[in-house]
PAMIMI-915343 format. One record per residue (C-alpha): z, y, x; residue in one letter. Coordinates in steps of 0.05 Angstrom, whole numbers, padded with zeros to 5 digits, always signed. Layout:
# PAMIMI-915343
ZYXA;...
This chain:
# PAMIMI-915343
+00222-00352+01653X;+00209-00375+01583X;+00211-00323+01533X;+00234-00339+01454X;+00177-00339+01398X;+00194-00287+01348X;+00207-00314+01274X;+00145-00311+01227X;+00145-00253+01181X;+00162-00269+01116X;+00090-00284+01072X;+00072-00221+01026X;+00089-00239+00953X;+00035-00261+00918X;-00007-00227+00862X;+00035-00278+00813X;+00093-00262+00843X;+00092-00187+00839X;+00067-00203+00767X;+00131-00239+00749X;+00179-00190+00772X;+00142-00132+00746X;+00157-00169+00678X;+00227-00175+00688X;+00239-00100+00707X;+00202-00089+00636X;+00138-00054+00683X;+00081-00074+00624X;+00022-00042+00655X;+00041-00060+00735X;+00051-00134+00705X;-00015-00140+00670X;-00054-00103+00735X;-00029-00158+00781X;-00036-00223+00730X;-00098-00198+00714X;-00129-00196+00776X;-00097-00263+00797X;-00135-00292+00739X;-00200-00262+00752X;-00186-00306+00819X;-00176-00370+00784X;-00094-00372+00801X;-00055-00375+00734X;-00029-00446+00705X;-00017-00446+00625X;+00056-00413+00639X;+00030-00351+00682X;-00028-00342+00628X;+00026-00331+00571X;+00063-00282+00623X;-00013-00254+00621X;-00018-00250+00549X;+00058-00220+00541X;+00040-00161+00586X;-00027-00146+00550X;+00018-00151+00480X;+00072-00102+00512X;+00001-00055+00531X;-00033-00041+00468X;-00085-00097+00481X;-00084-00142+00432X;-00142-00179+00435X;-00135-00191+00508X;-00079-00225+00487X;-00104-00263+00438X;-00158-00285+00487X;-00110-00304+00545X;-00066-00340+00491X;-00124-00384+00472X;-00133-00404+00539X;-00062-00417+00552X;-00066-00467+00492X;-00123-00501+00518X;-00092-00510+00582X;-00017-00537+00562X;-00064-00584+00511X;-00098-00607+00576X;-00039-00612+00613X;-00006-00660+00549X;+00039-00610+00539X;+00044-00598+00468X;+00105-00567+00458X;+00085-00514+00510X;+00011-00508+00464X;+00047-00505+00401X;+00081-00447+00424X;+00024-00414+00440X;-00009-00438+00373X;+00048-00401+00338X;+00039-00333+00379X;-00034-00342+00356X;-00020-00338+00291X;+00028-00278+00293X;-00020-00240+00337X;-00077-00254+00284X;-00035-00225+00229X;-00039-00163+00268X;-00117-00166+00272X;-00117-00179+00194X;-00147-00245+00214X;-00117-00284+00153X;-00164-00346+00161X;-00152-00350+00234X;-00076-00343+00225X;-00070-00393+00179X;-00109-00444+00230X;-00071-00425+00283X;-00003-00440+00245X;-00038-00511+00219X;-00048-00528+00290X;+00023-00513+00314X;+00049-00559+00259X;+00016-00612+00264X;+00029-00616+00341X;+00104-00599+00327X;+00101-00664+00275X;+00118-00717+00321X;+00169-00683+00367X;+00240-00671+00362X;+00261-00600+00333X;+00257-00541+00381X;+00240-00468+00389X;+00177-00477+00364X;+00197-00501+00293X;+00236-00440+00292X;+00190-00385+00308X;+00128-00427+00259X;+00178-00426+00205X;+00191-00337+00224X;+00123-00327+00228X;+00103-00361+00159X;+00160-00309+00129X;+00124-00257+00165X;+00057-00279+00140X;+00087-00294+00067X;+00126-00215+00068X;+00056-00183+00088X;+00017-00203+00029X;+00071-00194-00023X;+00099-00269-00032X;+00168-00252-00028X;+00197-00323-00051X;+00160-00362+00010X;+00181-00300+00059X;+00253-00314+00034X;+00252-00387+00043X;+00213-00388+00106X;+00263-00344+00134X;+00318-00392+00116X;+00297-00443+00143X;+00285-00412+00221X;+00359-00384+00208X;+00382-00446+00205X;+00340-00478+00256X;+00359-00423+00303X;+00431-00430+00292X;+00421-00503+00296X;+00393-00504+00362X;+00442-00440+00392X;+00377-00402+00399X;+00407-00331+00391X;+00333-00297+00394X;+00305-00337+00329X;+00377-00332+00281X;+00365-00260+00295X;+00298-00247+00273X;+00301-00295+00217X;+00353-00266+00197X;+00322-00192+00197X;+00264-00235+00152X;+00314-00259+00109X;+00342-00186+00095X;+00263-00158+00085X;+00254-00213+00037X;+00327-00205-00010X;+00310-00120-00010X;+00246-00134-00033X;+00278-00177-00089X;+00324-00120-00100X;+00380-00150-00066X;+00391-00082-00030X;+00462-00087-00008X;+00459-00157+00020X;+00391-00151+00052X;+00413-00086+00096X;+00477-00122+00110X;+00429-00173+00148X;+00378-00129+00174X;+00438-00083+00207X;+00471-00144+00228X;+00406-00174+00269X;+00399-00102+00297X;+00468-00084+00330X;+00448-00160+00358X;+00387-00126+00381X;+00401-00065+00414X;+00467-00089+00443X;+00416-00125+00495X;+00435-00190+00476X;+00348-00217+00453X;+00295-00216+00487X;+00253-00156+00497X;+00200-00183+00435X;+00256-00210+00392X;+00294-00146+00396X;+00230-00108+00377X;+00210-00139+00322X;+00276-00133+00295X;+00285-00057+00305X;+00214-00054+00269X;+00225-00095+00209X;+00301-00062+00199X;+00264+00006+00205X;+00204-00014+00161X;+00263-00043+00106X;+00306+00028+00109X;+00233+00063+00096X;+00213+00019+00045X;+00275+00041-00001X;+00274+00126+00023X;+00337+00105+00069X;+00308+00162+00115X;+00381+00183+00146X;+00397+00097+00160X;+00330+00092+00193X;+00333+00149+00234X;+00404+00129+00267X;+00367+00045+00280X;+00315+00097+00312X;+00359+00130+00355X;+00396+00072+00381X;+00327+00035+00385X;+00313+00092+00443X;+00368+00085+00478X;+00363+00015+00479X;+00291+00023+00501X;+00320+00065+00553X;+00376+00028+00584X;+00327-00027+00599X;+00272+00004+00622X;+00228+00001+00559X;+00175+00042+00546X;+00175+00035+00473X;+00137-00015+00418X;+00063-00004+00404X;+00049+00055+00356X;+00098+00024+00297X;+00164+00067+00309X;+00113+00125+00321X;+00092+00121+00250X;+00159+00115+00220X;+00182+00173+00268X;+00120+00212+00230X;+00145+00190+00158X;+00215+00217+00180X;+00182+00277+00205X;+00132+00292+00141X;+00202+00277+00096X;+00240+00338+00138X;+00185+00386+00129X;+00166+00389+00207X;+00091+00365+00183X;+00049+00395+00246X;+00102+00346+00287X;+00104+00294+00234X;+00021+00296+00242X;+00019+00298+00308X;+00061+00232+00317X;+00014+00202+00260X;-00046+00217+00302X;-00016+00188+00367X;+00008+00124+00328X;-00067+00112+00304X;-00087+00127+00372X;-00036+00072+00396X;-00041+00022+00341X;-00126+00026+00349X;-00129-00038+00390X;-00055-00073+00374X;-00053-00075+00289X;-00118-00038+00261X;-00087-00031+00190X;-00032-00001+00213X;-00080+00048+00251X;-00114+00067+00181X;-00042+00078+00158X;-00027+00122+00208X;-00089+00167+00179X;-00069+00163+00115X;+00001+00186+00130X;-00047+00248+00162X;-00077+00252+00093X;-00014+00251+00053X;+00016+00323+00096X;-00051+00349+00087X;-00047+00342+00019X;+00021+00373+00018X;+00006+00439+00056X;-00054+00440+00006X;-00110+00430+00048X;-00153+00393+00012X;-00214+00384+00044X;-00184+00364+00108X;-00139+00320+00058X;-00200+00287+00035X;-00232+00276+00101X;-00183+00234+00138X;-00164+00198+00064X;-00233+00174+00066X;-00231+00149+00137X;-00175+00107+00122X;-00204+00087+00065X;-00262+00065+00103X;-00213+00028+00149X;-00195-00017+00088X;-00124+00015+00083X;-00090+00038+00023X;-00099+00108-00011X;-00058+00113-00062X;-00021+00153-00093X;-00064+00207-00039X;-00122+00199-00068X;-00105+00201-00134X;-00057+00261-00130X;-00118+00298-00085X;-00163+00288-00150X;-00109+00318-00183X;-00102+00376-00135X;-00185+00386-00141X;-00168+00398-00223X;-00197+00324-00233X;-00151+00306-00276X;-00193+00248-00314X;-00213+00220-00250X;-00142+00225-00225X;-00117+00184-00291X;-00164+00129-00282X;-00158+00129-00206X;-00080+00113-00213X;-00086+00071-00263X;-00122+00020-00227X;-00084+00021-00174X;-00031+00008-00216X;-00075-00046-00257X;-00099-00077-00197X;-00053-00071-00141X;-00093-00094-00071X;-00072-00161-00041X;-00091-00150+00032X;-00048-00152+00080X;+00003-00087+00077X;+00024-00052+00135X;+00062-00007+00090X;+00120-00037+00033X;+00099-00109+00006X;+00039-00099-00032X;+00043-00108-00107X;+00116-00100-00108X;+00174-00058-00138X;+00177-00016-00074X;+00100-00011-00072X;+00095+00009-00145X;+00143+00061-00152X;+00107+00110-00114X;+00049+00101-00163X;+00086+00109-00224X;+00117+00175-00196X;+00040+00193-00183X;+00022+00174-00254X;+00077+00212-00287X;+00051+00281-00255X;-00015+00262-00274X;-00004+00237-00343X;+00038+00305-00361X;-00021+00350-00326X;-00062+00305-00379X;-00015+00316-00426X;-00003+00241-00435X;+00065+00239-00458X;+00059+00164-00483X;+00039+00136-00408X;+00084+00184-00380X;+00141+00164-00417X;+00129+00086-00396X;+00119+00104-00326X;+00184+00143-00330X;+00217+00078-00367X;+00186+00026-00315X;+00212+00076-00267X;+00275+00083-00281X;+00290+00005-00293X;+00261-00005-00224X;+00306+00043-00195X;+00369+00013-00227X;+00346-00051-00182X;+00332-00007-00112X;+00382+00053-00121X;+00376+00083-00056X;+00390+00159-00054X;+00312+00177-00048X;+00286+00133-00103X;+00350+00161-00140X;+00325+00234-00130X;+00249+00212-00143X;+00270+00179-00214X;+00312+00244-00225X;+00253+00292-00214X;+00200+00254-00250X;+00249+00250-00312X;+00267+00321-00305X;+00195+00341-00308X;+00178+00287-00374X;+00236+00316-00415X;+00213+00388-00396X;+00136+00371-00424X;+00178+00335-00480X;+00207+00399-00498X;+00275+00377-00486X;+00293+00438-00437X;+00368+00432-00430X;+00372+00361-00414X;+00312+00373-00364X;+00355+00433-00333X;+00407+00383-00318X;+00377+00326-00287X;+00331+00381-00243X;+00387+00416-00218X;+00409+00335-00205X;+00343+00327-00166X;+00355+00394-00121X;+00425+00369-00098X;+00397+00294-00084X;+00337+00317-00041X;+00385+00372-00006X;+00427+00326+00013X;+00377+00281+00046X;+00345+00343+00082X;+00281+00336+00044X;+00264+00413+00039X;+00194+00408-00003X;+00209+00358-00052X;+00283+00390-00066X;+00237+00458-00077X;+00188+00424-00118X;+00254+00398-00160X;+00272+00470-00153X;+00209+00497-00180X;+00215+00453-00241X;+00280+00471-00251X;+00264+00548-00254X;+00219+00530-00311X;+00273+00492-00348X;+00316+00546-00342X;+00263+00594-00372X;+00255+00551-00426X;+00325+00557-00441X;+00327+00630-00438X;+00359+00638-00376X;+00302+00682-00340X;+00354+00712-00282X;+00374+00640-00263X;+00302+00617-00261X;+00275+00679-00216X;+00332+00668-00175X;+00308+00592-00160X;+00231+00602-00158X;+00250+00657-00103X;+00284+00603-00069X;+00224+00551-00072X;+00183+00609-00051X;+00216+00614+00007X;+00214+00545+00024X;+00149+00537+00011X;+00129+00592+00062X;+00165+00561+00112X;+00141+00495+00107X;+00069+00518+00089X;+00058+00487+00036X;-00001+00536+00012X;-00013+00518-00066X;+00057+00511-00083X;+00063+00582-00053X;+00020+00609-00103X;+00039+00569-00152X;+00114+00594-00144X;+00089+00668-00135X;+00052+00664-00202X;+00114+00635-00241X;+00148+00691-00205X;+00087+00743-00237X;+00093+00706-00301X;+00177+00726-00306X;+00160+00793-00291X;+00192+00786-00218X;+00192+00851-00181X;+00207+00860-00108X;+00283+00882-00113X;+00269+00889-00194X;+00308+00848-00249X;+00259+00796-00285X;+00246+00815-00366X;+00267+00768-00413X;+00205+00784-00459X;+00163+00755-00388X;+00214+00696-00396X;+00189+00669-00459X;+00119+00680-00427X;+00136+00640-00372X;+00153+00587-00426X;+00089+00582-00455X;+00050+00581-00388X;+00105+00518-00377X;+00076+00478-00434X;+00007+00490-00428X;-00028+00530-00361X;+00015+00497-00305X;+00005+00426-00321X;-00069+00438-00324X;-00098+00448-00246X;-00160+00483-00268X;-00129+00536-00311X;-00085+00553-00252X;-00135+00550-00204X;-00164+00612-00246X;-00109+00644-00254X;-00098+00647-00179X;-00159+00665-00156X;-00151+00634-00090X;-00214+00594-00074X;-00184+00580+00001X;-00134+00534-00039X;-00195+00488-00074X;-00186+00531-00139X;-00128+00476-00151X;-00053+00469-00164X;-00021+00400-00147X;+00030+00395-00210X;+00099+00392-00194X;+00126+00329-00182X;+00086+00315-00122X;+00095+00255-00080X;+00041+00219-00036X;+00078+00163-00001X;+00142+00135-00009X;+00191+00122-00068X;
């Protein structure tokens, strides 16, 4: 009696296969481990070596993808493909924006044009035309960022393609805040956003976007905006299986962080960025340190300060305002001067990882720095143009934290000016603004200032009652020289523990106003304190953003 052959069991997927749906579950690291080893074995056309290179992007590994990329170009050019290689042409020259390779980029985005020449408009066109804004925003051309951007909008919307209106349109909101088009760039950049984390892009698209609507919010001090695109970034990331972005929205997390006083948090995220961003963006690595450097600075330790400020440095990233304020901090205050001023002079042109370099939003930073440098200098002509130039840019950008930045820096000038009650009033302005944005060391640096402004005016209880306050915040925080500093105003009024300050101290406290507190040295005497670097850091403070 015959007996019936049982069916064939089904054939195990293969190493491309597994590949492919370990991509669409959003599995990075299991996608790369099997297309990886099916390449070592020879088995990936051009299409499976871009699902290669788009797992080794997702991983950190940048110049693995680079390196698959290349080949996938080579092979779609081999295959006559050339829409297929100018794709690939135009993820080239993204990824080698990442690497700083400018020369390469630009090659790479040559290439994809002159294939894209002679056929009819598609995706391609589109994403060239985002990544030449991208390219234009990094090295501070604004205009071709803005018209680049444009352009892929339109193509996008032109061809329905959802993905590329959406991150051109993100581009096109960097480019008009950077102008100082502030309300109708974050109109766009929140638009493209609730596009992204609704689910409806791609996994890249919606990345990039989250990034560059973060990166725009931090750019202006729009710290409570960019922590809510944070938050719904995660739960995007979460509903679809996403492990996150490479290092980027760790180093905003850390700005947030440094901004809200939770520095050993804020540092720790800045050292796991670097970590992340190592192999993936380099720059944006050295950034990470220098973010390091910036809350070192602030807590007062200034060697350690100094240390990782120099390894960024060494990375090619920025370091100013740091650095400068640090030379400040060490009682440098020549050094610090010129230091600033050059970097004011002679703004870099690299690519910027940070705000547009040699821009508005890159400058006022620096002319904050300046002002507390100029008054420790006792400079009151190049403060008072840095506070003018300041104050005009702000009228352009007036977010709430460039607001509060303009308000202390002015407070501070008309104090050194001897114009105490106007300076009481716009420090007591700077205290509310930087409370309300939950900014607890500059709104006590604001607060120290203020105490001396009230001094100055005669008002010693007002002014013991508000350097008791900073003094408190300062402990908290640990911000180590600003504790001392506060104590000594505290010593200079005469402030007892449960006492009443004397108003003959009060006028004393005046007088060390106007000539000991601005100068670092002096007060690095009169503390004592060698485990502080002998130094004070002035008291308008800010090593980052506006």
């Amino acid at each position: 009696m015959a007996t019936k052959s049982s069916s064939p069991a089904p054939a195990a997927p293969t190493l491309v296969e597994q590949g492919r749906v370990a991509l669409t579950r959003h599995a990075w690291g299991e996608a790369f481990e099997h297309l990886a080893t099916a390449d070592a074995q020879g088995q990936l056309d051009a299409g499976d070596l871009e699902l290669l290179a788009t797992a080794a992007w997702w991983t950190g590994q940048l110049p693995q993808a680079i390196e698959v990329r290349e080949r996938s170009y080579a092979a779609a050019m081999k295959a006559n493909r050339p829409e297929a290689a100018a794709m690939a042409a135009v993820a080239l020259a993204r990824d080698n924006v990442y690497r700083a390779a400018d020369s390469m980029s630009a090659a790479w985005a040559r290439r994809a044009e002159g294939l894209l020449e002679s056929v009819p408009e598609n995706a391609a066109h589109g994403w060239l035309a985002i990544v030449r804004s991208f390219r234009a925003s990094t090295v501070g051309d604004i205009d071709t960022a803005l018209q680049a951007a444009t352009l892929a909008e339109q193509i996008g919307r032109r061809l329905g393609d959802r993905d590329i209106a959406a991150m051109a349109q993100a581009e096109r909101g960097f480019a008009l805040v950077n102008q100082g088009h502030v309300d109708e760039g974050l109109a766009l950049v929140d638009e493209s956003s609730v596009a992204a984390v609704a689910g409806e892009l791609e996994p890249g698209t919606a990345g990039g976007i989250c990034c560059t609507t973060i990166g725009t919010c931090a750019s202006l001090g729009e710290w409570r905006r960019a922590s809510e695109w944070i938050e719904a970034q995660d739960r995007w990331c979460k509903r679809e299986g996403i492990n996150g972005f490479p290092g980027m929205c760790r180093l905003y997390r850390a700005e947030i962080k440094q901004l809200r006083g939770q520095w050993l948090e804020a540092e720790a995220e800045a050292r796991r960025a670097s970590i992340e961003l190592e192999n993936f963006i380099p720059a944006a690595a050295a950034l990470a340190l220098y973010r390091i450097g910036a809350i070192r600075l602030q807590r007062g330790d200034l060697e350690a300060a100094e240390e990782v400020l120099t390894q960024a440095h060494a990375r090619g990233t920025k370091t100013e305002p740091a650095f400068s304020l640090l030379r400040l901090a060490q009682g440098r205050t020549g050094v610090a001067a010129a230091s600033i001023r050059r970097a004011l002079e002679d703004p870099p042109r690299t690519t910027s990882w940070d705000a547009p370099p040699d821009t508005p939003l890159m400058r006022m930073p620096l002319l904050r720095a300046q002002i507390e440098i100029a008054l420790a200098a006792k400079d009151l002509v190049t403060a008072r143009a840095a506070v003018d130039e300041l104050g005009a840019l702000a009228d352009r950008f007036g977010s709430q934290a460039i607001g509060a930045g303009v308000a202390s820096a002015r407070g501070m000038f008309q104090l050194a000016s001897g114009d105490a009650p106007a300076s009481e009033v716009t420090l007591r302005t700077a205290v509310d603004a930087w409370t309300r944005l939950d900014a607890p060391h500059e709104a006590a640096r604001a607060r120290m200032g203020l105490a001396q402004a009230c001094a100055a005016n005669d008002n010693a209880d007002r002014a013991a009652v508000e350097l008791r306050a900073a003094a408190d915040t300062f402990e908290h925080l640990g911000a180590l020289i600003d504790l001392s500093m506060a104590r000594q105003l505290l010593e200079q009024l005469g402030e007892q523990e449960g006492g009443a300050p004397r108003h003959a101290d009060a006028r004393q406290l005046k007088t060390f106003v106007f000539t000991d507190i601005v100068d670092s040295t002096k007060l690095g005497e009169l503390l004592g304190d060698e485990a502080l670097g002998s130094s004070c850091t002035g008291t308008i403070r800010r090593c980052d953003r506006p």
